[in-house]
C-alpha positions as CSV (number, residue, x, y, z in Angstrom):
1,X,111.8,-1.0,150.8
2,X,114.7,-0.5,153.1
3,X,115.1,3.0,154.3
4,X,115.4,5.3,157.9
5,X,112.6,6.9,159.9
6,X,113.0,10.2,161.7
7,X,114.7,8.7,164.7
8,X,117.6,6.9,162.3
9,X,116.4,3.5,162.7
10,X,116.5,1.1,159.9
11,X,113.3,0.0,158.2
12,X,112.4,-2.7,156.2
13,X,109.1,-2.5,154.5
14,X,106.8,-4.7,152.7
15,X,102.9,-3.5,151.0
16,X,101.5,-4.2,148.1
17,X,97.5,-3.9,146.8
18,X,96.8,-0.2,147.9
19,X,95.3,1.1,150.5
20,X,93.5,-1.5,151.6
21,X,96.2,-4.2,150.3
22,X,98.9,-5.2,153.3
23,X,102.1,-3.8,154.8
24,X,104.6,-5.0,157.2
25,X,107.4,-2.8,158.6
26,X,110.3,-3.5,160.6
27,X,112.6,-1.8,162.9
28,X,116.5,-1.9,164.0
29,X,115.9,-1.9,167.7
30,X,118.6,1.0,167.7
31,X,119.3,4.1,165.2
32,X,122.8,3.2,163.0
33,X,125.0,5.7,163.0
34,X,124.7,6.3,159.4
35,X,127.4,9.0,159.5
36,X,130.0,6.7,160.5
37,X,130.9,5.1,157.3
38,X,129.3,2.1,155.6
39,X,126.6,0.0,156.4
40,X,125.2,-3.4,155.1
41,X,121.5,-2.9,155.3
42,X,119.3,-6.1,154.1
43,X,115.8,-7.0,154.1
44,X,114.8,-10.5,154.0
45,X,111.4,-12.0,153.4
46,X,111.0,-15.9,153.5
47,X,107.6,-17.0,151.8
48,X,107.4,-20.5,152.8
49,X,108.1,-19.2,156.8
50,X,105.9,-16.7,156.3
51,X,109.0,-14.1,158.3
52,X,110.4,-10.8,157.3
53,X,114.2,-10.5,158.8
54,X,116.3,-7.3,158.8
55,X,119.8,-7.2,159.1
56,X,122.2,-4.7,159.8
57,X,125.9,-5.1,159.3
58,X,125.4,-9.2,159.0
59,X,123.8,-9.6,162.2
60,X,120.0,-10.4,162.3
61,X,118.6,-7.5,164.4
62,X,114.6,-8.0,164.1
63,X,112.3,-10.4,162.6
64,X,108.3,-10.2,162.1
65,X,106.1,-13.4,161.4
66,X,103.8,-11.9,158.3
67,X,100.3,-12.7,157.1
68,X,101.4,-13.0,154.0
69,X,100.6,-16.0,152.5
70,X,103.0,-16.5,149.3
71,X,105.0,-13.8,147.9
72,X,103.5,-11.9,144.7
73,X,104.8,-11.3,141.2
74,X,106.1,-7.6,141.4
75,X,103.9,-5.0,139.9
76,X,105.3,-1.6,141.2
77,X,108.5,-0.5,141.7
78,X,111.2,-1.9,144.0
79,X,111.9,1.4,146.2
80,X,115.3,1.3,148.2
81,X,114.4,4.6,150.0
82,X,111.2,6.1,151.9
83,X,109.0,9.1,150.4
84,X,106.2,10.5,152.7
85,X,105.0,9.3,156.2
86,X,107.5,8.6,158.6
87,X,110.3,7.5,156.3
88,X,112.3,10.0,154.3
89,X,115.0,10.2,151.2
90,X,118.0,9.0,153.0
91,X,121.3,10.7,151.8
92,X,123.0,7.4,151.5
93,X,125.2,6.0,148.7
94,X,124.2,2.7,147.8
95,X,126.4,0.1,146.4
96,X,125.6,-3.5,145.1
97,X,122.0,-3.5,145.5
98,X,120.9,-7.0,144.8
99,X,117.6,-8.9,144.3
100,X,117.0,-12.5,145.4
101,X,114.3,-15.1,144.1
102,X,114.7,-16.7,147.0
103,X,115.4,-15.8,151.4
104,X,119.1,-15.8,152.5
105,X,120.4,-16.9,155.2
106,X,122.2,-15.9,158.5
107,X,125.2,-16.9,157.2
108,X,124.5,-16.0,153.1
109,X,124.0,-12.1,154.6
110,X,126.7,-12.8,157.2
111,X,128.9,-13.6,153.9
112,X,127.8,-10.9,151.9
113,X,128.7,-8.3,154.7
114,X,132.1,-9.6,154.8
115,X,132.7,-9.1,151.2
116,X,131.1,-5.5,151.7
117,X,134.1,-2.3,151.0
């Protein structure tokens, strides 16, 4: 899930299996000033690496070594925005959402920012 907690940070969040199943979350190290015009938000996980990488304009601003030991064959829904907790709905307009079998790059997300409106 990508999404924006209370302060206006960025979040990329992994879980899956319930309550008791796992969850990794991470954070832009700064709030993006999401009223200032477009923004290239992406969430990377890499299964072999076992990493999660989040990205914000096409640079790499956080990554979190998982516990997850392979990726899993999707059985919820893909949410692009937060409900409860700390996250909430964002009021952002997405654009060419995309889904990946497999992790990009630095320079695949670095590309795709470049190409963004």
């Amino acid at each position: 899930m990508l999404a924006q907690n209370t302060a206006g940070n960025a979040v990329f969040e992994m879980s899956w299996g319930g309550g008791g199943g796992q969850n990794a979350q991470l954070y832009s190290p700064a709030p993006v000033a999401y009223g200032s015009g477009w923004h290239h938000l992406v969430g990377v996980y890499d299964g072999p690496a076992m990493m999660m990488y989040l990205y914000v304009d096409g640079v790499r601003v956080n990554a979190l070594a998982t516990t997850f030991s392979a990726f899993f064959a999707i059985q919820a829904p893909i949410r692009v925005s937060g409900t409860g907790g700390t996250l909430f709905p964002s009021h952002a307009v997405l654009d060419d959402a995309r889904l990946y079998d497999r992790a990009l790059s630095d320079a695949e997300v670095l590309a795709l920012y470049n190409c963004a409106p």
